[in-house]
C-alpha positions, 0 to 999 in steps of 0.5 A: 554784640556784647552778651552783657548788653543784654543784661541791665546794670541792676541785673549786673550788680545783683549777681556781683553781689552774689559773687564777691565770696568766690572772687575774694577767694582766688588764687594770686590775685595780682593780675585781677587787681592789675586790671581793675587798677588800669581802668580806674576801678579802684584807686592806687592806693587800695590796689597797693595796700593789697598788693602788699598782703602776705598771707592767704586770710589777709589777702582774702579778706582785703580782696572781699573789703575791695569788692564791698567798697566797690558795690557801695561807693561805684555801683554805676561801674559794675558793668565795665568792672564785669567787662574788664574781668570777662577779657580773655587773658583773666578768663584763661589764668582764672577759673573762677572767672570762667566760671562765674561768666558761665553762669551768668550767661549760659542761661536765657538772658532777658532781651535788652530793655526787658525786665522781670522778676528777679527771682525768675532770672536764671542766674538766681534759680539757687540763690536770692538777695534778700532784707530784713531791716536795714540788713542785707543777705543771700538765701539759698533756695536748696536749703530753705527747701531742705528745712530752713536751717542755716539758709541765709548768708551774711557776708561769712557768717550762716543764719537760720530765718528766725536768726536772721530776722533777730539780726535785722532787729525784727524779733519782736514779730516772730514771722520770717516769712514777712520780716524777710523780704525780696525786692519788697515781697515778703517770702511768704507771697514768694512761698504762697505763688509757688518762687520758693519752697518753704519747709513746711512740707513734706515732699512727695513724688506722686506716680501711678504705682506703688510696689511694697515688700509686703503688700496686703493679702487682696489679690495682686493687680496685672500692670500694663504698659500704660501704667509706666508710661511717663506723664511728660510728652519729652520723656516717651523717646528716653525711655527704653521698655524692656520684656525679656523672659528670662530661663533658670532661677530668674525664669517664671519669677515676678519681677515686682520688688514684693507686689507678687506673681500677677495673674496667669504668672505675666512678667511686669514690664520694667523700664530702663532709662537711658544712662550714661556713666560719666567722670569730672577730675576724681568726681563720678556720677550716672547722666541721665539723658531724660532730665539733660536740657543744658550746662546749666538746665535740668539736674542730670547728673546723679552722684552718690550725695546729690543730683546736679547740672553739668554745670555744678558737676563740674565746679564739684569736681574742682577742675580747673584747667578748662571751662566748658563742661562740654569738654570736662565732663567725659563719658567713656574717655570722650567729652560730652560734647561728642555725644552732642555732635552725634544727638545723642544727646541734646540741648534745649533751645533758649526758648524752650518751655518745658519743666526743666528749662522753664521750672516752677518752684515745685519742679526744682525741687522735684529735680532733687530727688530721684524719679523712681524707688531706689529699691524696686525703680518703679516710680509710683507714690514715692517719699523723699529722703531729706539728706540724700537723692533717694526716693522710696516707696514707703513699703519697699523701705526699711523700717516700712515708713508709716503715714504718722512719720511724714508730719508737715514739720518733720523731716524724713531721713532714710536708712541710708542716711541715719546709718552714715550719720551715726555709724561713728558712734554705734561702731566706736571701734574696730571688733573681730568677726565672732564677736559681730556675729554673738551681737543681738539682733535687735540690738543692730536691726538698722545694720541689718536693715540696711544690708538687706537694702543694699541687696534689693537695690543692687539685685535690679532683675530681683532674682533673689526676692521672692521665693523660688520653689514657687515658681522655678522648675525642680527647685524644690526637689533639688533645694531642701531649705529655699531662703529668699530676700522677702523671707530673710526681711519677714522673719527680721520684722517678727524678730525671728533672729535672736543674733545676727549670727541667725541672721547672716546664715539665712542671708548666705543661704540664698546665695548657697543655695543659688550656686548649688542649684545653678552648678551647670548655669554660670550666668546665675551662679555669678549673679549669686557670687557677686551678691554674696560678695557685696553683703560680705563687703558691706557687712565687713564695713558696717560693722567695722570688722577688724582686717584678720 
């Protein structure tokens, strides 16, 4: 049987609604048109007038006028018009098509003759048809939930919520939430039972611990297993526990990001998810087993700006020669579809109820973010960055983030972040080594802030956070001025650095003195070299050193 026979027409036409953009755009139409044209889809006349366009603008927008006459003059054709281009000589000279056929049906299809709300349909998970007036739009769900601005689009054009509601002619009301609608169903009931994420929140991933760079002086609390262990019942088999004590410099030190030696000096247990580095085209990212449900279920793919589905990984990667992710996807030279055969990893059933095959609202969104701090990777009480998938704890992020900063209407936006966005113009212009070492401390603190972060994240044992006279053996016999990260971030916070010269030097001590104390250990001793060589890197390109 035909998958679009489970499918109703009012199903059909919503999503090619959806989907006039991205077929207006395809490359060399003539074969598309040819097929509409054979079946009587649209009559001579309209296919020659496209025919004969020349240029790519006019040819495009002649393919989208073609697609909004069809939608308004023949609905009751649009699933033989889906049928006619999902035949498999259009599906193998376009990708769009093959991608477009994917998403609608690689999801869990309604059975036939079944009906249900529209925004619990797969294939509106990130977008919605909404109204205003007599005027038509689509909503993104991700921008909406990411501030509301510019989340609604008409035909080419972007508008805000309040933008959109003066377009529909409903400004006098000064109410989007009820000026806008979905099937009749003003956003503000969609908002109030949990289908849409409004802006008017700050996000929070609430977990069972919360580790801080500088925690108070009550004494430190012991963490027991049961403390990590994951509150979804699919995760416990994803989820390697690993306890090794380890000798030299990392030894009797504690683990935790700053949380301090627990009682009797135990090791915090740390967890390592199964992850798997994977490759699309020239796009790259790390696979998360425990959030993989399917092509199109469960945001599992990590890259540097956001968390994806296979499925969206793969049109990110622009790859058009193939259409399944299976195949595209690759991880170690191999597709993912071997990890498959071998169960390692594994698909969900259609009818599988959990959150990422059966999400609420509130589970997307949660699906945004990273699950565990970007800097100490325990989850716990975790805040979310509003331009990129870090989450922090507020007391392992710098600047620490206070309460008052999280007010319901404000985003929050991590260091990370505000650096990227701003480095064009705080670094106009390339400088040479001395002159960035004379800089002012307090004048470049987020520079500064930032390299300390990229340390703390890329030192996933935290060998270097804490202070090793305490508790490595000899080290202070051998080691006249021990420097360590938390104690580099204590003296930047109580301005202990008047340049960034001052700052720097306690920085390359921690690695100086790492490779001195470690001359017959190679293991450490590279740890510290390899260390020493991201800060110089990274220092290099923040503050746009000139090649010498």
């Amino acid at each position: 049987m035909d998958p679009l026979d489970f499918v109703t027409d009012d199903q059909l036409l919503r999503f090619f609604r959806c989907s006039r953009t991205e077929m207006s755009c395809m490359e060399q139409p003539h074969i598309f048109l040819y097929q509409l044209r054979d079946h009587n889809l649209i009559p001579e006349e309209v296919y020659k007038k496209l025919i004969r366009k020349k240029s790519k603008e006019q040819r495009e927008k002649g393919l989208y006028d073609m697609l909004n006459w069809l939608e308004e003059k023949r609905p009751d054709c649009i699933k033989l018009f889906w049928r006619c281009v999902f035949k498999d000589h259009l599906l193998q000279q376009y990708p769009t098509l093959r991608l477009l056929r994917n998403s609608l049906l690689d999801g869990s299809p309604l059975k036939k003759g079944e009906t249900a709300d529209i925004w619990t349909w797969p294939f509106y998970k990130t977008q919605l048809p909404v109204t205003c007036g007599d005027k038509k739009a689509t909503l993104y769900r991700d921008k909406l939930a990411r501030g509301g601005e510019d989340c609604i689009l008409v035909d080419d054009q972007w508008f805000t919520l309040a933008g959109f509601e003066e377009f529909g002619g409903k400004k006098s009301s000064k109410n989007w939430k009820t000026s806008i609608r979905c099937e009749g169903i003003t956003l503000a009931k969609l908002i109030q039972e949990g289908h849409l994420i409004s802006p008017s929140f700050k996000r929070r991933k609430v977990g069972k611990i919360k580790t801080e760079l500088f925690p108070s002086n009550k004494s430190a609390v012991s963490s027991t297993d049961s403390e990590y262990e994951s509150d979804q019942e699919e995760d416990d088999e994803e989820v390697e526990v690993e306890n090794e004590k380890e000798e030299g410099e990392r030894g009797e030190q504690s683990t935790s990001a700053g949380g301090g030696a627990s009682p009797g000096g135990s090791q915090v247990v740390g967890l390592r998810k199964i992850v798997f580095q994977v490759t699309c085209g020239v796009l790259s990212g790390m696979l998360h087993k425990d959030r993989f449900a399917s092509g199109t279920r469960g945001k599992s793919v990590r890259t540097e700006r956001s968390w994806m589905t296979p499925m969206e990984f793969l049109r990110g990667a622009s790859v058009m020669a193939e259409t399944s992710w299976k195949k595209d996807i690759l991880c170690d030279g191999n597709p993912l579809s071997v990890l498959i055969e071998n169960k390692v990893l594994i698909i969900h059933s259609v009818l599988c109820k959990c959150k990422l095959c059966n999400p609420t609202a509130e589970d997307l969104q949660e699906q945004v973010n990273d699950d565990d701090c970007f800097i100490c990777r325990i989850q716990g009480s975790l805040i979310c960055c509003d331009e990129c998938p870090r989450s922090f704890h507020q007391g392992c992020h710098l600047p620490n983030v206070d309460d008052a900063l999280l007010g319901n209407d404000r985003p929050w936006v991590c260091t990370f972040c505000i650096l990227r966005n701003t480095q064009s113009w705080r670094q106009p212009s390339k400088k040479s080594y001395q002159d960035v070492l004379n800089y002012r401390t307090s004048d470049r603190l987020l520079e500064c802030q930032y390299l300390l972060l990229c340390l703390y994240h890329t030192d996933e044992d935290q060998i270097f956070v804490k202070n090793p006279s305490i508790n490595v053996r000899n080290y202070s016999s051998m080691i006249k001025t021990p420097m360590w990260l938390d104690g580099v971030v204590e003296k930047l916070q109580n301005s202990q650095y008047q340049t960034v010269k001052a700052f720097v030097a306690d920085v390359l001590l921690i690695f100086t003195n790492c490779a001195a104390f470690n001359r017959d250990n190679s293991e450490f001793r590279e740890m510290g070299e390899r260390l020493a060589d991201l800060f110089e890197r990274e220092f290099r390109n923040t503050f746009s050193i000139q090649q010498q």
